[in-house]
C-alpha positions as CSV (number, residue, x, y, z in Angstrom):
1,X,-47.1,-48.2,14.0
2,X,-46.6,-45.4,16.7
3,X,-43.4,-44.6,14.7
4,X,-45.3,-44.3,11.5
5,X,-47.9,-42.4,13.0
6,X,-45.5,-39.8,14.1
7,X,-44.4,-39.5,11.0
8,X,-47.7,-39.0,9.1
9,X,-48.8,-36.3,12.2
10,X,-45.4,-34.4,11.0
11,X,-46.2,-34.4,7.6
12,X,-49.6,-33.2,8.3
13,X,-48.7,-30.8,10.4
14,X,-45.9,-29.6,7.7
15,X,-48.8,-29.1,4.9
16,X,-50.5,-27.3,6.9
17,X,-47.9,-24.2,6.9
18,X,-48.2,-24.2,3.1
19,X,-50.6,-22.3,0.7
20,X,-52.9,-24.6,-1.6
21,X,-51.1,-22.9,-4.3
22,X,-47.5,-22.9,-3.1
23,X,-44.7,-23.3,-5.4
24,X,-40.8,-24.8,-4.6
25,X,-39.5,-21.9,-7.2
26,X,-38.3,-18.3,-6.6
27,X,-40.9,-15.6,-5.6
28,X,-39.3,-13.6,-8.7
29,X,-40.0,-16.0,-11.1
30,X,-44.0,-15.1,-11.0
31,X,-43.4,-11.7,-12.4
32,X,-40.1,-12.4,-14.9
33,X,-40.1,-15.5,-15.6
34,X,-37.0,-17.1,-17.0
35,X,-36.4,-15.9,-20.2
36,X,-36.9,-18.0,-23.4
37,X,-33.9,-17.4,-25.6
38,X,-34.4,-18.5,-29.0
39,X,-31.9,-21.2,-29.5
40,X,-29.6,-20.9,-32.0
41,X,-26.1,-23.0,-33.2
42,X,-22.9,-22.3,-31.1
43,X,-20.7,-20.2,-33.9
44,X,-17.6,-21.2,-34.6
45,X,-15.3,-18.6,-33.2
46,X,-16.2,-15.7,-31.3
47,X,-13.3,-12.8,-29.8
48,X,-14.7,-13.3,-26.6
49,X,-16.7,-16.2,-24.9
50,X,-18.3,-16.0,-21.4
51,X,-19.2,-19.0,-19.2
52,X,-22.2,-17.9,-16.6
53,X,-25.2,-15.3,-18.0
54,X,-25.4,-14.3,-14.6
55,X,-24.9,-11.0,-13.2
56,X,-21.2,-10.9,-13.6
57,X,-21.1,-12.9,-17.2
58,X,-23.9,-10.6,-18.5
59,X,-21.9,-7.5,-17.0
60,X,-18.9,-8.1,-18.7
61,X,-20.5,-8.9,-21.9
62,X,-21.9,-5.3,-22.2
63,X,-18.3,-3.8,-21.5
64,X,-16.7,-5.8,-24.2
65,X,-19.9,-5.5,-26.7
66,X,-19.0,-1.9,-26.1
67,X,-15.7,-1.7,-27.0
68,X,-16.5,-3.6,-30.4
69,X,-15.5,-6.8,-29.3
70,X,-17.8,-10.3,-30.7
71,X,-19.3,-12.4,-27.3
72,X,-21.2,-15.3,-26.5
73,X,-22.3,-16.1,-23.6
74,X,-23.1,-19.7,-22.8
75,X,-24.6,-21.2,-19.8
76,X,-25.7,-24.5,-19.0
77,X,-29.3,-23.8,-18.0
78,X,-31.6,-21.1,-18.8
79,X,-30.0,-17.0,-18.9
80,X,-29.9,-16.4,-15.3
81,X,-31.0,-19.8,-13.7
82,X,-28.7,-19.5,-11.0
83,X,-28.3,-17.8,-8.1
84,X,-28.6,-14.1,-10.2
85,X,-32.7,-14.1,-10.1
86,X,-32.9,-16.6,-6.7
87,X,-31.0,-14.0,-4.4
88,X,-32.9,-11.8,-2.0
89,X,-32.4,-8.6,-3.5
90,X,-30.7,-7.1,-1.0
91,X,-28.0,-4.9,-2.0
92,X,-25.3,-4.7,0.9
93,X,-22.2,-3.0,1.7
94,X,-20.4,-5.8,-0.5
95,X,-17.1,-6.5,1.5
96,X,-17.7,-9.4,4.5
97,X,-14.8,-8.9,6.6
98,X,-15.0,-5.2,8.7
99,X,-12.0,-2.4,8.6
100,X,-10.5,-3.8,11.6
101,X,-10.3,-7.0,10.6
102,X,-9.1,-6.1,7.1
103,X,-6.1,-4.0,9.1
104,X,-5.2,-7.0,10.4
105,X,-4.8,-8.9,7.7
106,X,-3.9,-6.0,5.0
107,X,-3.0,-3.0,6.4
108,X,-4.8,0.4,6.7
109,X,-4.0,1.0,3.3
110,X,-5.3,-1.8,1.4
111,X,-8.2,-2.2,4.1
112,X,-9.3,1.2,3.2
113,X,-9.3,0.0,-0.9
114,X,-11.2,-2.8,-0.2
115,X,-13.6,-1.2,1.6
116,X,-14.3,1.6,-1.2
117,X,-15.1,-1.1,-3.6
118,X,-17.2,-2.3,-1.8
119,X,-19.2,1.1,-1.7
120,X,-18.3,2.1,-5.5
121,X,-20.1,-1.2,-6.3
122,X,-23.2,0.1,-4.8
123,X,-23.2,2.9,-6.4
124,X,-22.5,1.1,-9.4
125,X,-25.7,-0.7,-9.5
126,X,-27.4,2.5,-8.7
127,X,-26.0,4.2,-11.8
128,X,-26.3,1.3,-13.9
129,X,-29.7,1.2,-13.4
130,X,-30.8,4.8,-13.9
131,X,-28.5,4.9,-17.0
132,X,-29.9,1.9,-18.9
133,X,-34.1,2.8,-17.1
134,X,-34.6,-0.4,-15.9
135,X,-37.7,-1.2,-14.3
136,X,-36.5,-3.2,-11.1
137,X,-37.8,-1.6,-7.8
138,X,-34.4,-0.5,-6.8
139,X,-34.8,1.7,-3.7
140,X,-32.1,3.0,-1.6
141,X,-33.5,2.1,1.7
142,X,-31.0,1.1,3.8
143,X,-29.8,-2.3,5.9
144,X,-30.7,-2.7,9.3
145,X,-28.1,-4.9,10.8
146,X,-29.2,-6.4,14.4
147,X,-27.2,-7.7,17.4
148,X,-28.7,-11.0,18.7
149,X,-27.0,-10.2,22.1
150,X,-25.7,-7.3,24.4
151,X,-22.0,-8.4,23.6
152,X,-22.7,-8.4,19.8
153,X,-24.4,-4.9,20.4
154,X,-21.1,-3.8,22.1
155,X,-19.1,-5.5,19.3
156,X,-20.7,-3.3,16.6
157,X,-20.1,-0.1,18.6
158,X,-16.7,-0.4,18.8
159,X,-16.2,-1.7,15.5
160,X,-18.2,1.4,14.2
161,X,-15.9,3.6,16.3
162,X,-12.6,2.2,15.3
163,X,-13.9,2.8,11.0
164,X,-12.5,6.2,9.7
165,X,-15.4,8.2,9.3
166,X,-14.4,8.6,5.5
167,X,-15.7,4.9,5.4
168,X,-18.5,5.2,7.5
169,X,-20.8,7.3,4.8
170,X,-23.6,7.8,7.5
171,X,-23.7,4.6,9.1
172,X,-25.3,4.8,12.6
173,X,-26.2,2.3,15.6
174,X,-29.5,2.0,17.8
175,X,-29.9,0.8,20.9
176,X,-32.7,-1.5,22.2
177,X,-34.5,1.2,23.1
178,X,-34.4,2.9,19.7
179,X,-35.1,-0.1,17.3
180,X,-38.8,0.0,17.4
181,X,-38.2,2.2,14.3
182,X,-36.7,-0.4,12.6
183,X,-38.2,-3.2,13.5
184,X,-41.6,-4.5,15.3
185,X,-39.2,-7.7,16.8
186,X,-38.2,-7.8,20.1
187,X,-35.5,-10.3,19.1
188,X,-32.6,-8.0,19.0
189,X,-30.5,-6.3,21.5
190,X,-30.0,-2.7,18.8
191,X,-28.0,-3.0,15.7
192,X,-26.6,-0.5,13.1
193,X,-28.5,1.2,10.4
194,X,-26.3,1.7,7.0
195,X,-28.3,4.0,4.8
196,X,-26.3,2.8,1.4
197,X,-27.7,-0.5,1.3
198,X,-30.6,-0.8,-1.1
199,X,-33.0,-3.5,-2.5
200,X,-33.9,-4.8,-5.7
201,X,-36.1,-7.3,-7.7
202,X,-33.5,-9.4,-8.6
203,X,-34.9,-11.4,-11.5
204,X,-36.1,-8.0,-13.2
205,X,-32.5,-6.1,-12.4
206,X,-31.1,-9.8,-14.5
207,X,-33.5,-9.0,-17.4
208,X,-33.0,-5.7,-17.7
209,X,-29.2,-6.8,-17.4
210,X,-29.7,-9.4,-20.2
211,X,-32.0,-7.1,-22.5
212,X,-29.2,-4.6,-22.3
213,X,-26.6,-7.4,-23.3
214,X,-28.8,-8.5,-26.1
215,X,-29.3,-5.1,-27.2
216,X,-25.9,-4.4,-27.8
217,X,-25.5,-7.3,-30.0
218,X,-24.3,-9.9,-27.5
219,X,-24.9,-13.6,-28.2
220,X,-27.0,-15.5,-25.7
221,X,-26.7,-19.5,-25.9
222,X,-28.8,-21.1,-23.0
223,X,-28.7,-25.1,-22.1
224,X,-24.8,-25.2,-23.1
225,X,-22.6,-26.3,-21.1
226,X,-19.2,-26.1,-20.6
227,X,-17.0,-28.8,-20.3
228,X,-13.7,-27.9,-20.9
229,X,-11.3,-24.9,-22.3
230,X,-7.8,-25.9,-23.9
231,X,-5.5,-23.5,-25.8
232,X,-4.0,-24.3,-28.8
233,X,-2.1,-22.3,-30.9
234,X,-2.4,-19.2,-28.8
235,X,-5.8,-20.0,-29.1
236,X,-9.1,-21.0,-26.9
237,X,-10.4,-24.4,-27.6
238,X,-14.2,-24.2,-25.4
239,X,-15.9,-27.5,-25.4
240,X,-19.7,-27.7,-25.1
241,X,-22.4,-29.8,-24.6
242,X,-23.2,-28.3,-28.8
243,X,-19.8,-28.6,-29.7
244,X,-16.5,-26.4,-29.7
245,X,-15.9,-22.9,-30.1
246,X,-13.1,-20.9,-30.4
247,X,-12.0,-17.8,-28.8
248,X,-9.2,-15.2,-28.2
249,X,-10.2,-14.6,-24.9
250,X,-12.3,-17.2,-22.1
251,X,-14.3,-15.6,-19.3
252,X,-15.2,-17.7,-16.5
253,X,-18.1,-15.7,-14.7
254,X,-20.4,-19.3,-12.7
255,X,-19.3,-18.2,-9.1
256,X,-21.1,-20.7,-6.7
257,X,-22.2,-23.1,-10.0
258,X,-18.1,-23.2,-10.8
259,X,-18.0,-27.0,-11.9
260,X,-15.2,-29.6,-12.6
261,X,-14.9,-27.8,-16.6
262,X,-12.5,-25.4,-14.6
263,X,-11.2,-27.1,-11.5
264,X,-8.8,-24.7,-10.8
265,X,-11.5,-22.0,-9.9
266,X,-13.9,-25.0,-8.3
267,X,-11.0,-25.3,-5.7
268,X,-11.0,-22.2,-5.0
269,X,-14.6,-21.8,-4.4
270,X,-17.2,-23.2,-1.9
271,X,-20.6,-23.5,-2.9
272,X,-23.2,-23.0,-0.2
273,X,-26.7,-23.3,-0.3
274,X,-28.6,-20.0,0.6
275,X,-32.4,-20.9,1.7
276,X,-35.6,-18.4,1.2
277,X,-39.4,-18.5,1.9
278,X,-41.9,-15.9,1.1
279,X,-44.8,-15.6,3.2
280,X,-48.6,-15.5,1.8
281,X,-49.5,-12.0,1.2
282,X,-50.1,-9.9,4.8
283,X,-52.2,-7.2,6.3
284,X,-51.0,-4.1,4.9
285,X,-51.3,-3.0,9.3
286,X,-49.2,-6.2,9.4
287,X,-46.1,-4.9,7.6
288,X,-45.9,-1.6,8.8
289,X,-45.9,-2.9,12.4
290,X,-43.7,-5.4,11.8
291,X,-41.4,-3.8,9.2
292,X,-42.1,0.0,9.1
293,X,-39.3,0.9,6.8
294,X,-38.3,-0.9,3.7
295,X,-34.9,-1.4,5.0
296,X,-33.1,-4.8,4.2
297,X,-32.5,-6.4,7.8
298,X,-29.5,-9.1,8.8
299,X,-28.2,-9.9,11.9
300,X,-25.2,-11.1,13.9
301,X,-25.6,-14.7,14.2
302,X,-23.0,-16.6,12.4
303,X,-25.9,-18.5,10.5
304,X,-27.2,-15.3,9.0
305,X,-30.7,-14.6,8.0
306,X,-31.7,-11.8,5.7
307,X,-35.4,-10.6,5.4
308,X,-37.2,-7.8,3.9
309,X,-40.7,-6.8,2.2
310,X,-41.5,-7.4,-1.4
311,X,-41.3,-4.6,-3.4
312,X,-45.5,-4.0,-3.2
313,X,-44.9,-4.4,0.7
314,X,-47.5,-7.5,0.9
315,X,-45.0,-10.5,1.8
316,X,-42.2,-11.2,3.7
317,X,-39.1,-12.9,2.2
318,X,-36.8,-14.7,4.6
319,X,-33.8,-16.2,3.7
320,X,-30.7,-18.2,5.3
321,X,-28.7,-21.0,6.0
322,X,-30.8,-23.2,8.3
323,X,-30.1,-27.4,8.0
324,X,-26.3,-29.1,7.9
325,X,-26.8,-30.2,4.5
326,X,-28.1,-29.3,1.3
327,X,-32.4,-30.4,0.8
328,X,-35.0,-29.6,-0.7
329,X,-36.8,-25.9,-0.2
330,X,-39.8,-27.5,0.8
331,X,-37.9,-29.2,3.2
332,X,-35.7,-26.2,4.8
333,X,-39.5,-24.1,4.5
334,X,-40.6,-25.1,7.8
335,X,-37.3,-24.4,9.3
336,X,-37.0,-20.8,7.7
337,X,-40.2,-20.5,9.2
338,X,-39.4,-21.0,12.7
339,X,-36.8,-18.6,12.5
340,X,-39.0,-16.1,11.2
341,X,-41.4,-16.8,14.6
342,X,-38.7,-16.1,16.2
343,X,-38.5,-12.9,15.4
344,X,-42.2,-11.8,15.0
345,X,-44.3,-14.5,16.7
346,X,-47.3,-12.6,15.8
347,X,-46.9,-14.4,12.3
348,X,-47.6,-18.0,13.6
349,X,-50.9,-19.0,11.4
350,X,-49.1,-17.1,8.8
351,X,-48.6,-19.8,5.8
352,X,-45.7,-19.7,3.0
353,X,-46.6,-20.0,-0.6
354,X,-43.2,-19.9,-2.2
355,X,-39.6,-21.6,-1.1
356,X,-36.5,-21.5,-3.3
357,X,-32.6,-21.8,-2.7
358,X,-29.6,-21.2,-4.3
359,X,-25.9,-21.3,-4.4
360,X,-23.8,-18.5,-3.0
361,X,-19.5,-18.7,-3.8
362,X,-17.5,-18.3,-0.3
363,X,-13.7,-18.2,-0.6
364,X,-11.0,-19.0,1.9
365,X,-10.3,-15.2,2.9
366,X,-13.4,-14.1,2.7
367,X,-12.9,-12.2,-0.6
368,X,-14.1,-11.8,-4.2
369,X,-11.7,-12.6,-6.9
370,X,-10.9,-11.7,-10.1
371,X,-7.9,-12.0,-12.1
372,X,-6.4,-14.8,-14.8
373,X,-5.1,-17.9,-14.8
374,X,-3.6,-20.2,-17.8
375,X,-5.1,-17.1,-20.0
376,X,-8.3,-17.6,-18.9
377,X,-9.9,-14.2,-17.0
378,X,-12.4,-15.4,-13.7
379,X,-14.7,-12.8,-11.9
380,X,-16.1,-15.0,-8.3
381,X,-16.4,-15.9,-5.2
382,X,-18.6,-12.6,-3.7
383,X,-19.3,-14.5,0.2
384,X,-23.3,-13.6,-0.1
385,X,-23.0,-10.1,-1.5
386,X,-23.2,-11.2,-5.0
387,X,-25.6,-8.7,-6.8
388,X,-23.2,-5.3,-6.4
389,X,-19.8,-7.1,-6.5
390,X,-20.3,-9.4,-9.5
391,X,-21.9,-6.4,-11.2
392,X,-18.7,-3.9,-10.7
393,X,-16.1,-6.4,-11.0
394,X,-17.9,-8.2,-13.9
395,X,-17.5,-4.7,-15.5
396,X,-14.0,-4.3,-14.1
397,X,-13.2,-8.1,-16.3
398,X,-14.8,-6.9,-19.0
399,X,-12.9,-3.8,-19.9
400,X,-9.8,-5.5,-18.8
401,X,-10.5,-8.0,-21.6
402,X,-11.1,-5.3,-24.3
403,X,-8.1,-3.4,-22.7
404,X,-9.8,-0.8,-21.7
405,X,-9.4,1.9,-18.7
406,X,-11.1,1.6,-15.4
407,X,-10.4,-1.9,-15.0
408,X,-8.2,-1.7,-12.0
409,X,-9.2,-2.9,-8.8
410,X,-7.4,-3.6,-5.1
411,X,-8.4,-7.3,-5.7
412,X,-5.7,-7.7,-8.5
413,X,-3.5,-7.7,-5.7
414,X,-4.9,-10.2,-3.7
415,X,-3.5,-14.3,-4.4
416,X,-6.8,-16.4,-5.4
417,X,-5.4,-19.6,-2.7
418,X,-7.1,-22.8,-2.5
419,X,-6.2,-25.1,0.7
420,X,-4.4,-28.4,0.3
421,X,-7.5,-30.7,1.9
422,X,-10.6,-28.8,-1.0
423,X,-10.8,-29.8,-4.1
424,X,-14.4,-28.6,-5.2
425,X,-16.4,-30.9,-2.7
426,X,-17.4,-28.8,0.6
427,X,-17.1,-31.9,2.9
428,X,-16.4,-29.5,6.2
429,X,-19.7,-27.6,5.9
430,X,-21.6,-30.6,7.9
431,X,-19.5,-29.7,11.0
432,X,-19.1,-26.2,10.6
433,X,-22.8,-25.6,10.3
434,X,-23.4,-27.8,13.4
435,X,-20.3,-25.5,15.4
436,X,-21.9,-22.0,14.1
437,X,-25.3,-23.3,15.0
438,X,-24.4,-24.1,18.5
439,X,-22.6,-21.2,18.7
440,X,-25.3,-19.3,18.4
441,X,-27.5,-20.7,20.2
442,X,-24.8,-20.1,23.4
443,X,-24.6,-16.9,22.7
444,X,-28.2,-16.0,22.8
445,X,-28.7,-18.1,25.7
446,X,-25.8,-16.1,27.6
447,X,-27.7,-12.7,26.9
């Protein structure tokens, strides 16, 4: 009985940092919800067919709609289901791994090319969007980055120093004494402001995406999925869940929903759940203390978080990776929340009225990928910095398809490897969370 009493004061105590109306579904979702395509039969041939109407299939669709080309687009849930309109619209620098480290690996060369992308992808999405006026909230705030010790502090310094300045474009760091402009926390120990970053509605920036797509005479086919791609004949055999369809060319655009109807790319990939809550709307006094600008903020903990107003500056939304395994968002809420105290205690009888997750696409070297294997062209893999990348490089696969200029890219050059023990099941994420998460917690203790 005392057991099962324990467990019924938990669960109270768990409803209680709930809203009467909270919902396990993405924040976005209230204001675009997911669109509701009209269905229509799978044709029987197209020139082009795109697995994924995410951000990178619906991004290469436009390219090769543009250059004349016939595309469908199939995916196995609704347009944009997956991680495309569940992200936290944070735009980043795009590339995970620093210049130093890229040296290392690379060379100063290629580390300098790898880095650009990742900067001509944000301004990518910043064109895109004011050439095609879509109404998304994109604003070019900037990313507050923050060191959750001394040493990290010192660790971004010298990394910033040892970046050309040429790579740099404008980014700064802030010591503790300096950060109450960024942030009303006391949690950090400084951290680097990079003015590039931006923010986004995600789900509305995927609409405006898709209605472009659409508009341009793109075929849309929701709750299809693929289940395998064969060529015969020098030609593309897709199987679906409505039938087959053939194609001259096969893009494969799911990223971290890459399923067992490509295994090749789902060994190559490693899923990983990414967690978010959105707080009940707050004081407008609230926000400003708390966040005064409209930055996007991460930190340096190897389990990152990510938070950052709404667009209307009335909620928080705070994301990350916080259990071993993969539950239920009403499950990782609470724990999302105690992060979030950590950080801005003030917030404690704050409630949450939304929680949502979705799956990101790591890779063994920390890279995005695109290229072609067996004939078939893949655009994945983006480490948490999906909306920018999968934009450009979608692009990039899309003009490569219709043969096109411009599709060029440093990552061509760059072997997609798998590793001999993966074969599309993420068994080691169990113990690598637990190691990152103690980790941390060592080195916050040690400051």
């Amino acid at each position: 009985m005392a057991e099962s009493g324990s467990l019924l004061y938990q669960f109270s105590m768990t409803e209680k940092i709930f809203t009467g109306d909270y919902v396990s579904k993405p924040y976005w979702w209230e204001r675009t919800p997911r669109p509701d395509i009209q269905d229509s039969p799978l044709p029987k041939s197209s020139d082009v067919v795109i697995l994924g109407s995410g951000y990178t299939g619906l991004s290469a669709a436009i390219q090769t709609t543009r250059h004349n080309l016939q595309t469908v687009v199939i995916d196995a849930e609704h347009a944009g289901w997956g991680c495309s309109t569940r992200n936290g619209g944070q735009i980043s620098t795009s590339i995970k791994s620093s210049y130093p480290e890229l040296c290392r690996q690379f060379g100063k060369d290629q580390a300098t090319a790898l880095i650009k992308t990742g900067k001509e992808s944000l301004q990518w999405v910043e064109d895109f969007v004011q050439e095609n006026s879509i109404d998304c909230d994109y604003q070019n705030a900037g990313r507050f980055h923050g060191a959750h010790s001394p040493r990290e502090f010192q660790n971004m310094c010298k990394t910033l120093d040892e970046t050309p300045e040429s790579l740099r474009k404008g980014c700064y760091t802030v010591n503790i004494e300096q950060q109450a402009a960024e942030t009303g926390s006391n949690y950090y120990y400084g951290g680097k402001v990079d003015p590039a970053c931006s923010s986004i509605d995600p789900a509305r920036y995927h609409q405006g995406m898709l209605n472009t797509a659409i508009q341009q005479g793109c075929q849309i086919i929701a709750h299809t999925r693929g289940l395998s791609i064969q060529k015969k004949g020098g030609v593309f055999h897709v199987s679906t869940t409505k039938g087959m369809i053939r194609a001259r060319e096969v893009i494969v655009a799911t990223n971290g929903y890459t399923g067992n109807s490509t295994p090749w790319m789902q060994k190559r990939v490693i899923p990983i759940g990414s967690y978010i809550i959105a707080t009940e709307p707050l004081p407008r006094d609230t926000i400003n203390q708390l966040l005064p600008t409209n930055r996007v903020i991460t930190d340096t903990l190897k389990l990152v978080v990510y938070y950052r107003t709404c667009p209307e500056r009335k909620r928080i939304l705070f994301g990350g990776r916080v259990l071993i395994r993969e539950t239920e968002p009403s499950i990782s809420a609470p724990k999302l929340r105690e992060l979030m105290l950590n950080r801005f205690p003030s917030l404690s009888d704050i409630r949450i009225s939304h929680s949502w997750m979705g799956f990101v696409a790591y890779t063994f070297d920390k890279l995005p990928h695109l290229g072609i294997y067996d004939g078939v062209h893949y655009c994945m893999g983006y480490c948490g910095s999906g909306i920018s990348l999968s934009s450009y490089l979608g692009a990039k696969t899309g003009l490569k398809v219709a043969g096109q200029p411009g599709h060029e890219s440093p990552l061509d050059k760059h072997e997609f490897k798998g590793r001999f023990y993966y074969r599309g099941n993420p068994w080691f994420l169990k113990p690598s969370v637990f190691y990152y998460r103690t980790r941390d917690q060592l080195s916050s203790r040690s400051s």
